[in-house]
N, CA, C and O atoms as a Tripos MOL2 file, in Angstrom:
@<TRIPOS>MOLECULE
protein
  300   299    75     0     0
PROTEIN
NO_CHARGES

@<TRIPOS>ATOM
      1 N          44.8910  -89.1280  -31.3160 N.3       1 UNK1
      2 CA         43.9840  -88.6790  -32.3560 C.3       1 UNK1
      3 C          44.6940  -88.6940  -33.7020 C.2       1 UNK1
      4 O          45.8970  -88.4570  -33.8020 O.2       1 UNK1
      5 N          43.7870  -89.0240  -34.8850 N.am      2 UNK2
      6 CA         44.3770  -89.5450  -36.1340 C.3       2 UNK2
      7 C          44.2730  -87.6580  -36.6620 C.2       2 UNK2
      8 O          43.5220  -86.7790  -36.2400 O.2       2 UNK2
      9 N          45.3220  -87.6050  -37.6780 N.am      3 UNK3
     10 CA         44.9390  -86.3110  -38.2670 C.3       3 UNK3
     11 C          44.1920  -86.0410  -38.9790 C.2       3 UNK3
     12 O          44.6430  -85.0700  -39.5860 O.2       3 UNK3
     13 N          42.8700  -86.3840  -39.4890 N.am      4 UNK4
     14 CA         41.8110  -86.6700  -39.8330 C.3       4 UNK4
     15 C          40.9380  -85.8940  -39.1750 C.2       4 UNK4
     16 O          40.2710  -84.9260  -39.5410 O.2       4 UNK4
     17 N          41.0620  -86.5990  -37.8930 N.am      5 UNK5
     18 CA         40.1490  -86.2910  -36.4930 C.3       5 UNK5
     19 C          40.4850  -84.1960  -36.2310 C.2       5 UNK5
     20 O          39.8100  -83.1680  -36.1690 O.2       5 UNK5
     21 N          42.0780  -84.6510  -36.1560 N.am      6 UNK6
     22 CA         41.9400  -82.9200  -36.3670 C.3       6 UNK6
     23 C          41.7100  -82.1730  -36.7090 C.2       6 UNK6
     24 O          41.2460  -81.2200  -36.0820 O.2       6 UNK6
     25 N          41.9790  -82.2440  -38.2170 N.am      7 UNK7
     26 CA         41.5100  -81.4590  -39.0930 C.3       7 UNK7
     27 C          39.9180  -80.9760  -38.8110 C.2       7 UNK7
     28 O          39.4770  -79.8290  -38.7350 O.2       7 UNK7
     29 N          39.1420  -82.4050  -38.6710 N.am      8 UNK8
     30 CA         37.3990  -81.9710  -38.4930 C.3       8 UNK8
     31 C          37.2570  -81.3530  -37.5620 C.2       8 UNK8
     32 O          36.2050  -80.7200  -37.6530 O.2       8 UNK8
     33 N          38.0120  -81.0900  -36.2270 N.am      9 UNK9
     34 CA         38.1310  -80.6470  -35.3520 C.3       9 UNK9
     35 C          38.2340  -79.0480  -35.5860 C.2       9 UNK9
     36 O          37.2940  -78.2910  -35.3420 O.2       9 UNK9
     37 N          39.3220  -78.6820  -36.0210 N.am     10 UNK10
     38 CA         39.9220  -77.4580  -36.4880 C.3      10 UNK10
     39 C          39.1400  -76.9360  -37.2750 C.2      10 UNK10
     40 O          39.0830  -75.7130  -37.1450 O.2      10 UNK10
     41 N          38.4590  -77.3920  -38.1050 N.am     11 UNK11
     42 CA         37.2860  -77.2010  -39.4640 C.3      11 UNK11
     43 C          36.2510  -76.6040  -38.7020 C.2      11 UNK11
     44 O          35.8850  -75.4700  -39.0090 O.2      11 UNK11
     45 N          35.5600  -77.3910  -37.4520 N.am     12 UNK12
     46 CA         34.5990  -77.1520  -37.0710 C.3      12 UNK12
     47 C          34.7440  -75.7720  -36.1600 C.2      12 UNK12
     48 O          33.8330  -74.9470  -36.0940 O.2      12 UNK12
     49 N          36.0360  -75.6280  -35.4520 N.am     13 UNK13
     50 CA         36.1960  -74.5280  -34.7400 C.3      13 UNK13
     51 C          36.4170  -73.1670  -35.3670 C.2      13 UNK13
     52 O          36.1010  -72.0970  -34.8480 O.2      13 UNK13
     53 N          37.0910  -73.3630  -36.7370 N.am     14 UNK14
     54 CA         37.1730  -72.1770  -37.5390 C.3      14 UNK14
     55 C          35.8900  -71.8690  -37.8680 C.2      14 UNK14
     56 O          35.7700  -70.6440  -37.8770 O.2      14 UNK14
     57 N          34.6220  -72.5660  -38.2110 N.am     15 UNK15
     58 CA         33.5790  -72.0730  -39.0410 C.3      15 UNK15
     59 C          32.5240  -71.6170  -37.6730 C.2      15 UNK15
     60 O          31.4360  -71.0710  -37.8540 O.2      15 UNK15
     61 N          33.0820  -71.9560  -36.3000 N.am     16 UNK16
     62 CA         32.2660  -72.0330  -35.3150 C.3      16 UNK16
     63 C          32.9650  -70.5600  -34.9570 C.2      16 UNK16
     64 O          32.3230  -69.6840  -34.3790 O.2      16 UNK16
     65 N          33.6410  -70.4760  -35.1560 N.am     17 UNK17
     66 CA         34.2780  -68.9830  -34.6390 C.3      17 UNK17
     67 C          34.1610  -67.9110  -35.7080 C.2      17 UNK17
     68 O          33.6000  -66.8400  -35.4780 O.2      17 UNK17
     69 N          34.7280  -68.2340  -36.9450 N.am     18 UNK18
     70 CA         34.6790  -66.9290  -37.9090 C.3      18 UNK18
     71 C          33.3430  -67.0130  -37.8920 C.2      18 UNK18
     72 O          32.9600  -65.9640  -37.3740 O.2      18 UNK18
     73 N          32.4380  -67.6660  -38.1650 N.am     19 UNK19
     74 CA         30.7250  -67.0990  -37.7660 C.3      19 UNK19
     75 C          29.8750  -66.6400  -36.7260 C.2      19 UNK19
     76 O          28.7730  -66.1280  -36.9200 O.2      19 UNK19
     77 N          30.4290  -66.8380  -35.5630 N.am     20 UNK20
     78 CA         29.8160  -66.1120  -34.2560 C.3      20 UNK20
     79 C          30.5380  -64.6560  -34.2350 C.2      20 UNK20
     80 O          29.8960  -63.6170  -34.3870 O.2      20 UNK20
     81 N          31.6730  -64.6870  -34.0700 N.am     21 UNK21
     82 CA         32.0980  -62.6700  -33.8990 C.3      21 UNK21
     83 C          31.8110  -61.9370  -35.3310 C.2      21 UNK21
     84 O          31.7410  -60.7340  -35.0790 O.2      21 UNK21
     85 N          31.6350  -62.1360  -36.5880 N.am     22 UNK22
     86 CA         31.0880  -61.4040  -37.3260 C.3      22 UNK22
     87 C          29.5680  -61.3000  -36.9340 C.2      22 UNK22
     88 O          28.9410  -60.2410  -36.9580 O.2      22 UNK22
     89 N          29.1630  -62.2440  -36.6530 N.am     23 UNK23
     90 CA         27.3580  -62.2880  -36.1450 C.3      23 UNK23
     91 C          27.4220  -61.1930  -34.9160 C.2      23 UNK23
     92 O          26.9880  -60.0560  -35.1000 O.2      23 UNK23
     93 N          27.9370  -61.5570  -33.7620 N.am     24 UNK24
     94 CA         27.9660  -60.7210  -32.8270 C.3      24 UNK24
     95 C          28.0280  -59.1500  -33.3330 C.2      24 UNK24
     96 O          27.4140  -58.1820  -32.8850 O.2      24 UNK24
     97 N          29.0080  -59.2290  -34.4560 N.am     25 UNK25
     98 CA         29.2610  -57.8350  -34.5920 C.3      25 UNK25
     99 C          28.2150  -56.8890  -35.5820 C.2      25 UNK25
    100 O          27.9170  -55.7130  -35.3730 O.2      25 UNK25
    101 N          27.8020  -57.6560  -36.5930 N.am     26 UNK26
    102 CA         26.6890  -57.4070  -37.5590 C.3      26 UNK26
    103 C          25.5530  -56.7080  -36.5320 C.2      26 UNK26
    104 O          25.1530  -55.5470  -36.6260 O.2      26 UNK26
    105 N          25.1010  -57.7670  -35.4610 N.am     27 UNK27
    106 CA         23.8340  -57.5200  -34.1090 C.3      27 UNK27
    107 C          24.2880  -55.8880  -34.0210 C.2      27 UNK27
    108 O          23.7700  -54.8980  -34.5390 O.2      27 UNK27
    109 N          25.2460  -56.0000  -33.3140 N.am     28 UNK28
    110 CA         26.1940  -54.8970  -32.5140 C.3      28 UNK28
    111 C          25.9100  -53.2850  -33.4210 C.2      28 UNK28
    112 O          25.5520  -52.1970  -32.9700 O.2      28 UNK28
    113 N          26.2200  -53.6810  -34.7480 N.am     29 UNK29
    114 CA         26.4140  -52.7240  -35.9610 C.3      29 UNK29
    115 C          24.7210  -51.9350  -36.0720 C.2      29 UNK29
    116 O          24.3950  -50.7480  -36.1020 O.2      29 UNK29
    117 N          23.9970  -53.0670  -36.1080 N.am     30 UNK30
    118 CA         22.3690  -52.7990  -36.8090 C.3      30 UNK30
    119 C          21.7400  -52.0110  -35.5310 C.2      30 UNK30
    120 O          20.8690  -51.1460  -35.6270 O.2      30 UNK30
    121 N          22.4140  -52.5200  -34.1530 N.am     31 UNK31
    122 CA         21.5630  -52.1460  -32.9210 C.3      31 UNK31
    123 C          21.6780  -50.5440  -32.6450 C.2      31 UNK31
    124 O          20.7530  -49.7920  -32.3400 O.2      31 UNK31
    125 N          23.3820  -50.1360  -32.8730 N.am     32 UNK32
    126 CA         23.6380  -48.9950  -32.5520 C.3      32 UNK32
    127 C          23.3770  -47.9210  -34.0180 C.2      32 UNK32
    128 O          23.8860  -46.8020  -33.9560 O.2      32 UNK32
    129 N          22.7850  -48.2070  -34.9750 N.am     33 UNK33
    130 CA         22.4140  -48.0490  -36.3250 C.3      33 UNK33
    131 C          21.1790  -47.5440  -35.6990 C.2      33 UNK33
    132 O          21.0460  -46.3370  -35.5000 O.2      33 UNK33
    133 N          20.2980  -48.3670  -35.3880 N.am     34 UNK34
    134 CA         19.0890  -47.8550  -35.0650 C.3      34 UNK34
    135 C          18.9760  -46.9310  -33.8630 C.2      34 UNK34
    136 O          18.3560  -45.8710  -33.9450 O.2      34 UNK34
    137 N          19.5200  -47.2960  -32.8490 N.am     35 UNK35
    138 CA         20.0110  -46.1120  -31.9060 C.3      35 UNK35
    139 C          19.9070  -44.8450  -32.4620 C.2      35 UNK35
    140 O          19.0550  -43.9940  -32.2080 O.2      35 UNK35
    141 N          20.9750  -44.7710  -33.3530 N.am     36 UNK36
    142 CA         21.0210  -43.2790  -33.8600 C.3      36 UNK36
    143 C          20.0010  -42.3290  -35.0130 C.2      36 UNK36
    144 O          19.7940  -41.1340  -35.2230 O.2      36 UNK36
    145 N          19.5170  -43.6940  -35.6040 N.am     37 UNK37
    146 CA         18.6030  -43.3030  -36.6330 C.3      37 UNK37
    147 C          17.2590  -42.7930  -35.6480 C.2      37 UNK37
    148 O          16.5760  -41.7800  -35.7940 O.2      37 UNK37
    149 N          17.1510  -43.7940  -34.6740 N.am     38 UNK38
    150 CA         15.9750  -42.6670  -33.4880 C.3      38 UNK38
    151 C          16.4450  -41.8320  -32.8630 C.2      38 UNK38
    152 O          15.6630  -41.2460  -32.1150 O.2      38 UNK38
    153 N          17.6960  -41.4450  -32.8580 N.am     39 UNK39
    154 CA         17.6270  -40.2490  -32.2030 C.3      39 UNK39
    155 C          17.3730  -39.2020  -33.1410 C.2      39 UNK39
    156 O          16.4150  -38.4290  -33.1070 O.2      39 UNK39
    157 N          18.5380  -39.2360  -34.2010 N.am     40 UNK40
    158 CA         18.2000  -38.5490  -35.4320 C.3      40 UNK40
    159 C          17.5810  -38.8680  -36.9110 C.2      40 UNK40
    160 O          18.4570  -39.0550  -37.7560 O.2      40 UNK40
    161 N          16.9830  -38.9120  -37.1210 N.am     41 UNK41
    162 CA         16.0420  -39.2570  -38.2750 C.3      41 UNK41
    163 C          16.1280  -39.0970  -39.5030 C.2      41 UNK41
    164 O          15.7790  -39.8670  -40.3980 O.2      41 UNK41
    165 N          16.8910  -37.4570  -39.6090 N.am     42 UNK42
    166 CA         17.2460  -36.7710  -40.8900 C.3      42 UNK42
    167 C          18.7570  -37.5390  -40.5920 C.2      42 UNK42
    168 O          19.5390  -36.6960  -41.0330 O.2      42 UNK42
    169 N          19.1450  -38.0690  -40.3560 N.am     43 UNK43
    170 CA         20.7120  -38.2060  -40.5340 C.3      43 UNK43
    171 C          20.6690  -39.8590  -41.2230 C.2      43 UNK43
    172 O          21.6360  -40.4370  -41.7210 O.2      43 UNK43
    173 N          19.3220  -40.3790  -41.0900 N.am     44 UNK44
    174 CA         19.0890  -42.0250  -41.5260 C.3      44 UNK44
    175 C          19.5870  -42.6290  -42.6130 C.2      44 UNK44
    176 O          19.9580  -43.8030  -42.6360 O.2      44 UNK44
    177 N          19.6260  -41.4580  -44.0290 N.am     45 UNK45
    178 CA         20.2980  -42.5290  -45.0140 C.3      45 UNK45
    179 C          21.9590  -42.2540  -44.7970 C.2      45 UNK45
    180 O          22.6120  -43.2770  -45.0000 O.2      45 UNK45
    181 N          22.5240  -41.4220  -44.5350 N.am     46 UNK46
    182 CA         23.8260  -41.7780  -44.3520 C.3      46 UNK46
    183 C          24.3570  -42.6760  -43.0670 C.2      46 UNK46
    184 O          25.0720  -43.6490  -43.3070 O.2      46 UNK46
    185 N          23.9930  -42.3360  -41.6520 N.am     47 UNK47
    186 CA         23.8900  -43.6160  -41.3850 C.3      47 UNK47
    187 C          23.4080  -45.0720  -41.8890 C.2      47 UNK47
    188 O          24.2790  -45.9310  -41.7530 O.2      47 UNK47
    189 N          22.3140  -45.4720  -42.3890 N.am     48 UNK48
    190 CA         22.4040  -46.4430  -43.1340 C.3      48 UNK48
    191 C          23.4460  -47.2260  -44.4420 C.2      48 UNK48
    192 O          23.5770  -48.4150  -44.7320 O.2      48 UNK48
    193 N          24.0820  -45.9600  -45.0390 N.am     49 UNK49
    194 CA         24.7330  -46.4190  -45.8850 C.3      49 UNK49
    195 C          26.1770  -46.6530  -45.3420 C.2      49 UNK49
    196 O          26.8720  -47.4850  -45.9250 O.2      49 UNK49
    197 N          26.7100  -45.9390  -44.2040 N.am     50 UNK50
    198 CA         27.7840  -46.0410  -43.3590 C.3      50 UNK50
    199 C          27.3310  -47.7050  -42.7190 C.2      50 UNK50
    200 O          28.1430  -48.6290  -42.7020 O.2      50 UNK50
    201 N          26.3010  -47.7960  -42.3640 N.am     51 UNK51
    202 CA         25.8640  -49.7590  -41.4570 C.3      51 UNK51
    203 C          26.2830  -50.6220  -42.1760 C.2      51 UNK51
    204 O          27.0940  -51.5010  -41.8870 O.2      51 UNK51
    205 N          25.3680  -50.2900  -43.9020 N.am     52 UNK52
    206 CA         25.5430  -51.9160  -44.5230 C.3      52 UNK52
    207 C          26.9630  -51.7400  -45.1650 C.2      52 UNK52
    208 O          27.3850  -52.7140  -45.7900 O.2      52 UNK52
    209 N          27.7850  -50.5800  -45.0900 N.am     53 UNK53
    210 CA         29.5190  -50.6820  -45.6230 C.3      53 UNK53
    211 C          29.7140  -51.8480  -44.2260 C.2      53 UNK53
    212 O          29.4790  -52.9980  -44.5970 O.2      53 UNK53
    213 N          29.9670  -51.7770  -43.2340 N.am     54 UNK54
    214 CA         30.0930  -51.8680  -41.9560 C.3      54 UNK54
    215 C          29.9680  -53.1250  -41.6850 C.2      54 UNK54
    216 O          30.8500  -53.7220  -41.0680 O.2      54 UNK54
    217 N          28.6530  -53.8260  -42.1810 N.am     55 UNK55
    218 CA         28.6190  -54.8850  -42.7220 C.3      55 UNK55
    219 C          28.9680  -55.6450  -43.0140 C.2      55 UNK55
    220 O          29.2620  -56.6420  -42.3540 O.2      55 UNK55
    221 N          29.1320  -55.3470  -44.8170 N.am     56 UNK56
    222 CA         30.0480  -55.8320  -45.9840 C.3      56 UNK56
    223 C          31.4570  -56.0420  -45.6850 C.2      56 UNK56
    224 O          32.1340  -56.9170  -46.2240 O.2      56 UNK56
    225 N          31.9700  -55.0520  -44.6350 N.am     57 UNK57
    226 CA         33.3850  -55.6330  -43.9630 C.3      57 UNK57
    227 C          33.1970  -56.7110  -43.1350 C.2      57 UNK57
    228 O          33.9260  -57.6140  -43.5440 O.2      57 UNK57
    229 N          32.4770  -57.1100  -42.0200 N.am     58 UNK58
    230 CA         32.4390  -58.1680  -41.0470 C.3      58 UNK58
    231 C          31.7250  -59.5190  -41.8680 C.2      58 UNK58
    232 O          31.9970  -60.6460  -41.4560 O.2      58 UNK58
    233 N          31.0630  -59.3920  -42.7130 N.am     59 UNK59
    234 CA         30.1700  -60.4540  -43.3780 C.3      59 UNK59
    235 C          31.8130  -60.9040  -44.0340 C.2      59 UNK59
    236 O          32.0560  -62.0750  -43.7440 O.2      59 UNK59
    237 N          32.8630  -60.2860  -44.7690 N.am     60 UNK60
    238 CA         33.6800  -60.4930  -45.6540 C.3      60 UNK60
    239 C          34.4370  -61.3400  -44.5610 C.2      60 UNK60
    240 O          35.0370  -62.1700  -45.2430 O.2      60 UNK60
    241 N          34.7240  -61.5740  -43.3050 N.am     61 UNK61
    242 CA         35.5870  -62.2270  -42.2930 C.3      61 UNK61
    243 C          35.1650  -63.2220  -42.2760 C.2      61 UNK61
    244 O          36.0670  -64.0570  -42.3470 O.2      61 UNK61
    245 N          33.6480  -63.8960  -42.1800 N.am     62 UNK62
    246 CA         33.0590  -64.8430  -42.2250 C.3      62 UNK62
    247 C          33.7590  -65.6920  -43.3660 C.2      62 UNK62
    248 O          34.4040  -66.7390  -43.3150 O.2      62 UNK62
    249 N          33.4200  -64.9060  -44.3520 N.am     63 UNK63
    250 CA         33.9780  -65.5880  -45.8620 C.3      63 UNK63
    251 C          35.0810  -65.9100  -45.6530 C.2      63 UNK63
    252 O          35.1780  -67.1370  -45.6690 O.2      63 UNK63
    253 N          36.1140  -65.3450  -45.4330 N.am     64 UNK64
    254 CA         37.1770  -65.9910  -44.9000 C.3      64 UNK64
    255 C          37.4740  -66.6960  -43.8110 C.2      64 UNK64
    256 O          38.5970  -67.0550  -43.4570 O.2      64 UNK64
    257 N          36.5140  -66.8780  -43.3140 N.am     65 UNK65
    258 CA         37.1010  -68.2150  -42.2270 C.3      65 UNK65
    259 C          36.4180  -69.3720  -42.6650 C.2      65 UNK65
    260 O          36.5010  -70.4650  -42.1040 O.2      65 UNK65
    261 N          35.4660  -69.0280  -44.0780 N.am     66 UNK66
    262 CA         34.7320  -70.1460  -44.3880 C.3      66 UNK66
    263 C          35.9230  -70.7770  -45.3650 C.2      66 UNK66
    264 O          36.0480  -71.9930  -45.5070 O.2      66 UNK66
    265 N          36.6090  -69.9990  -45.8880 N.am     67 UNK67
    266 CA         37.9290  -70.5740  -47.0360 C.3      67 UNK67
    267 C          38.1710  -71.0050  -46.1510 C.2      67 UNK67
    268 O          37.4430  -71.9320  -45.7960 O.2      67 UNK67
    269 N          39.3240  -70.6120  -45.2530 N.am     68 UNK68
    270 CA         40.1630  -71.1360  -44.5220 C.3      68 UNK68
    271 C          39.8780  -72.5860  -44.2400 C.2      68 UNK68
    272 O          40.7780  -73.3870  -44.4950 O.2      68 UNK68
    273 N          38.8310  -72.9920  -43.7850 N.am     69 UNK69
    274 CA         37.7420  -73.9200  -43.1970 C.3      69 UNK69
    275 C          37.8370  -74.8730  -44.3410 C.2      69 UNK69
    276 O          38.2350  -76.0310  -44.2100 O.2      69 UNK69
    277 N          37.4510  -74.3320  -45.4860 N.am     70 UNK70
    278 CA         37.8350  -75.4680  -46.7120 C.3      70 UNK70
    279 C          39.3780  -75.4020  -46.7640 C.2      70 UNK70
    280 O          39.8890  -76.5220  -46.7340 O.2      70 UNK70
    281 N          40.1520  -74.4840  -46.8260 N.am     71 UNK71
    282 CA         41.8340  -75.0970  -47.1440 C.3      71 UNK71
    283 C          41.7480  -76.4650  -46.2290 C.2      71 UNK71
    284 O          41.6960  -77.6060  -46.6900 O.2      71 UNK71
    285 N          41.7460  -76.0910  -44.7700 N.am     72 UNK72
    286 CA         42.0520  -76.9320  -43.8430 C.3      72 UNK72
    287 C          41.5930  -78.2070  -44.0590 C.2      72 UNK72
    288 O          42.2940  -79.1930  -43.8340 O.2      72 UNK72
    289 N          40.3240  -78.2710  -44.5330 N.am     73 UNK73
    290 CA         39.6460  -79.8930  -44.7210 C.3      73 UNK73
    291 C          40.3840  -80.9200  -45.6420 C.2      73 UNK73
    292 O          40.7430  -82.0960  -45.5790 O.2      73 UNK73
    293 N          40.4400  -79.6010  -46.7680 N.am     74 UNK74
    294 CA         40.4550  -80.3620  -48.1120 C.3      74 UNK74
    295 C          42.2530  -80.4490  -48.3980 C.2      74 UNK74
    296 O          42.6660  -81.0590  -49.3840 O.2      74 UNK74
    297 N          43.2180  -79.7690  -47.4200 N.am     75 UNK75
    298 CA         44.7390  -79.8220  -48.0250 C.3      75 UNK75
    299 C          45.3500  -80.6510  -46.8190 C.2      75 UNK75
    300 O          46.5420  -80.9570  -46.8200 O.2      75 UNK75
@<TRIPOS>BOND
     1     1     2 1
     2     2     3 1
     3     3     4 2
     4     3     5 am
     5     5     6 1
     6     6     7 1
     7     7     8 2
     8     7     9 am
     9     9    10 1
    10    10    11 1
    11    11    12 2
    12    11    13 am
    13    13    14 1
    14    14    15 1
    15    15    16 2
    16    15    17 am
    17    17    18 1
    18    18    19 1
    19    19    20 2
    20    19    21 am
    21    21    22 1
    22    22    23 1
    23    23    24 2
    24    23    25 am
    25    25    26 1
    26    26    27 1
    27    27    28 2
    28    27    29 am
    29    29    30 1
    30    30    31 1
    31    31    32 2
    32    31    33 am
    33    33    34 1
    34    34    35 1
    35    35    36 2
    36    35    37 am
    37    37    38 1
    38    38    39 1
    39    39    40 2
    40    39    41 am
    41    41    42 1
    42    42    43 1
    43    43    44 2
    44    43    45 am
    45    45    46 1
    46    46    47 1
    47    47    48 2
    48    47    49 am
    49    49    50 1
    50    50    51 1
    51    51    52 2
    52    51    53 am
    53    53    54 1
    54    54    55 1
    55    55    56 2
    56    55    57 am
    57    57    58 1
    58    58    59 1
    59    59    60 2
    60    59    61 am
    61    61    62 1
    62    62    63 1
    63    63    64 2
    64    63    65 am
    65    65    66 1
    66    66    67 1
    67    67    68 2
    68    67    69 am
    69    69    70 1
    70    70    71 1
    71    71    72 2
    72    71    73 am
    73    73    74 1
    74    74    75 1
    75    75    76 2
    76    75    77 am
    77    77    78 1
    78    78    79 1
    79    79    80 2
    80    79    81 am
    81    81    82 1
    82    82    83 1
    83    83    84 2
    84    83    85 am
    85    85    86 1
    86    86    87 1
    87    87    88 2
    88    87    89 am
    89    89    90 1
    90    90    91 1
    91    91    92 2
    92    91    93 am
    93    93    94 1
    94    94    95 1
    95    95    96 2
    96    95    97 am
    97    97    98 1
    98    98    99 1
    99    99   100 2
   100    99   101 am
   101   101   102 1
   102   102   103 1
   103   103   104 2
   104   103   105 am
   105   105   106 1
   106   106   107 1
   107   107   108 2
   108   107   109 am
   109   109   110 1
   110   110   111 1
   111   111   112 2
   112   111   113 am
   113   113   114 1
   114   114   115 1
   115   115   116 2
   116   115   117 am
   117   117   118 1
   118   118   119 1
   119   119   120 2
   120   119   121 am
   121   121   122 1
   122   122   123 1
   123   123   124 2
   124   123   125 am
   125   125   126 1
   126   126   127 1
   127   127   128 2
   128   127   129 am
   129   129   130 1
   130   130   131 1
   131   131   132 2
   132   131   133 am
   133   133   134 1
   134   134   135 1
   135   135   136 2
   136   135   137 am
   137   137   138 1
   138   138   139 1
   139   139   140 2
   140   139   141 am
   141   141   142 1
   142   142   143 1
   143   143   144 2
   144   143   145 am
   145   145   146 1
   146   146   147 1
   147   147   148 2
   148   147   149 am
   149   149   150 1
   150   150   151 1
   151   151   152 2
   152   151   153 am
   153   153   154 1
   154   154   155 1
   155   155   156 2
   156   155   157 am
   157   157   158 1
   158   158   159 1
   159   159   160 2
   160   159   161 am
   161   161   162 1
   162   162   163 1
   163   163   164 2
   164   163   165 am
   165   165   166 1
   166   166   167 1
   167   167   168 2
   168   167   169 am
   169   169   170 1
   170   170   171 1
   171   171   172 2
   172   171   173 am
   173   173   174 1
   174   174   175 1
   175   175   176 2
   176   175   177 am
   177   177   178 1
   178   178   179 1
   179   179   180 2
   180   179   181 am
   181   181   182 1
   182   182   183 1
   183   183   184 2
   184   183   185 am
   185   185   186 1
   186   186   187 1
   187   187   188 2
   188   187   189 am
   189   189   190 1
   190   190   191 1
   191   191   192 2
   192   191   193 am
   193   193   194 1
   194   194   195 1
   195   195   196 2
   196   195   197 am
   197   197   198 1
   198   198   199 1
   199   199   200 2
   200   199   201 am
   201   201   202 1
   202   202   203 1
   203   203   204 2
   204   203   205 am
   205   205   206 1
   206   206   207 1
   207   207   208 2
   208   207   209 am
   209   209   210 1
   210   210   211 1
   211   211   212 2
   212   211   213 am
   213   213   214 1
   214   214   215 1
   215   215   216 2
   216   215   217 am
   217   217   218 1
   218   218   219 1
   219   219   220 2
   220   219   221 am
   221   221   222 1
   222   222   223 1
   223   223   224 2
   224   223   225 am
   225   225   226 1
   226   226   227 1
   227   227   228 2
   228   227   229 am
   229   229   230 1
   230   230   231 1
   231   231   232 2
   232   231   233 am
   233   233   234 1
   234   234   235 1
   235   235   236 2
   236   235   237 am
   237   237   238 1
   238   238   239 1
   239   239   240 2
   240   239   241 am
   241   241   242 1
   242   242   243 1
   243   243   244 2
   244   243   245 am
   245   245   246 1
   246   246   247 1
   247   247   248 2
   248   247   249 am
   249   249   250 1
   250   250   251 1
   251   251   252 2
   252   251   253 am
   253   253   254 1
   254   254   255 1
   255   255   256 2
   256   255   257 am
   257   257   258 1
   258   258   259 1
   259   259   260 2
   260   259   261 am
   261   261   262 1
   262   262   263 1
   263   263   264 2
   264   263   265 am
   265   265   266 1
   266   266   267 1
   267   267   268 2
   268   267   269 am
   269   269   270 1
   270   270   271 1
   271   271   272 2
   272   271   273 am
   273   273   274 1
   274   274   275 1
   275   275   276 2
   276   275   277 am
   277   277   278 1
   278   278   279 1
   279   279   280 2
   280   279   281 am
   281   281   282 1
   282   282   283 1
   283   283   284 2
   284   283   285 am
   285   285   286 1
   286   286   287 1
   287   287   288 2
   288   287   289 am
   289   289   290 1
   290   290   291 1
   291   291   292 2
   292   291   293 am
   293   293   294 1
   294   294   295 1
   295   295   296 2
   296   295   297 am
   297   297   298 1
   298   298   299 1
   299   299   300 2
@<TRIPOS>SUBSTRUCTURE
     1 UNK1         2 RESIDUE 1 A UNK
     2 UNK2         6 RESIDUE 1 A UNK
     3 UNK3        10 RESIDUE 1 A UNK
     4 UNK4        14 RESIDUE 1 A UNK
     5 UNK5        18 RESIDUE 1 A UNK
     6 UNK6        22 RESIDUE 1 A UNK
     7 UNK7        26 RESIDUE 1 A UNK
     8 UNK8        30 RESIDUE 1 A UNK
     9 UNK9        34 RESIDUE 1 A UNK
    10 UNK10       38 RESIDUE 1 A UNK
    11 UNK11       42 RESIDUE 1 A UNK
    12 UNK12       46 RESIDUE 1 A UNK
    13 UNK13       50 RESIDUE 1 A UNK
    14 UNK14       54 RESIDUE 1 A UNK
    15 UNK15       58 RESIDUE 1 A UNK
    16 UNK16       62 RESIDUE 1 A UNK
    17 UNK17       66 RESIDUE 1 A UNK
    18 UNK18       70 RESIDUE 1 A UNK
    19 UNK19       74 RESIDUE 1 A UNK
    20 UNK20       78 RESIDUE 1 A UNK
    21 UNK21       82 RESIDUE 1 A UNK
    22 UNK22       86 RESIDUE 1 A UNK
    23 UNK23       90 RESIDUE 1 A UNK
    24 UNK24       94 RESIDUE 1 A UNK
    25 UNK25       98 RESIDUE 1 A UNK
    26 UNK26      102 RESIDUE 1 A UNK
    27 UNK27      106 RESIDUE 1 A UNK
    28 UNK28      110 RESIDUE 1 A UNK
    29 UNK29      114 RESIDUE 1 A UNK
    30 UNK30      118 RESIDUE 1 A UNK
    31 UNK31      122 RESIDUE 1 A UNK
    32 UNK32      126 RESIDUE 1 A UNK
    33 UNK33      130 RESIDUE 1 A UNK
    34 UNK34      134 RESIDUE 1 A UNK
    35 UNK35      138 RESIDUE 1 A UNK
    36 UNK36      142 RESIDUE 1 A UNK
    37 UNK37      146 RESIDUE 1 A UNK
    38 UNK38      150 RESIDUE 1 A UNK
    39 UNK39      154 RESIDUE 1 A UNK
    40 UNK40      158 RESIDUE 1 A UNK
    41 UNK41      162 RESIDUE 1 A UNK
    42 UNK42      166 RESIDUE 1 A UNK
    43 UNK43      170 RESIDUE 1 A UNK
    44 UNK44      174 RESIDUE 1 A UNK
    45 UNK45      178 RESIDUE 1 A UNK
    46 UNK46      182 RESIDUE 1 A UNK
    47 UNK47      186 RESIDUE 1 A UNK
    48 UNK48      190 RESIDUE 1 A UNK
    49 UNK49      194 RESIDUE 1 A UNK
    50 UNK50      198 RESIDUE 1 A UNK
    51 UNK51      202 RESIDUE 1 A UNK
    52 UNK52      206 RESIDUE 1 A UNK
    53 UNK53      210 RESIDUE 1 A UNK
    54 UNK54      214 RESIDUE 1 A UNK
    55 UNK55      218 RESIDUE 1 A UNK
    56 UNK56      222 RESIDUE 1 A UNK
    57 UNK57      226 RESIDUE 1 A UNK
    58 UNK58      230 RESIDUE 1 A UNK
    59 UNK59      234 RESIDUE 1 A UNK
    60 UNK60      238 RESIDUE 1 A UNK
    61 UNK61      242 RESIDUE 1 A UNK
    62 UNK62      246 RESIDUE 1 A UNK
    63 UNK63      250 RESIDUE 1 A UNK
    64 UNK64      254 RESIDUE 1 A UNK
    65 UNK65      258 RESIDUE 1 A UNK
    66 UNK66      262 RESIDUE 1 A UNK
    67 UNK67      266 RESIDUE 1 A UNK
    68 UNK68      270 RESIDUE 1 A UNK
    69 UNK69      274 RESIDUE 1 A UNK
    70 UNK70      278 RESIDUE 1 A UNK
    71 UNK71      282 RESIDUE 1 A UNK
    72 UNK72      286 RESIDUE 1 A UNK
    73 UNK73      290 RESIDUE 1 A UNK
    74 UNK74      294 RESIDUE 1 A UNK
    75 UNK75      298 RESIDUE 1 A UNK
């Protein structure tokens, strides 16, 4: 295999991976979010604002495996 070939290779596995376990985990985050918001109701906006922090961290991993994903292509 030419290193070319790898790279697209490697490209494709970084953006195939840093985007499925933040996804998984986002699901994971919103599911047990709502869990608790039905159990407790009055407790909803701070849980909510504790989810989308929660979020904003796992969405931010994505972003970085989407750089990474460009270093790798493009250096």
């Amino acid at each position: 295999m030419d290193p070319e070939s790898v790279k697209l290779i490697m490209t494709g596995l970084t953006i195939a991976i840093g985007g499925f376990f933040p996804a998984l985990a986002i699901g994971m985050l919103a599911s047990k979010a709502m869990e608790a918001i039905g159990r407790n109701p009055e407790a909803a906006p701070k849980i909510q604002t504790n989810m989308i922090l929660a979020i904003a961290f796992a969405e931010a991993i994505a972003v970085y495996a989407l750089v990474v994903a460009l270093i790798i292509k493009f250096v």
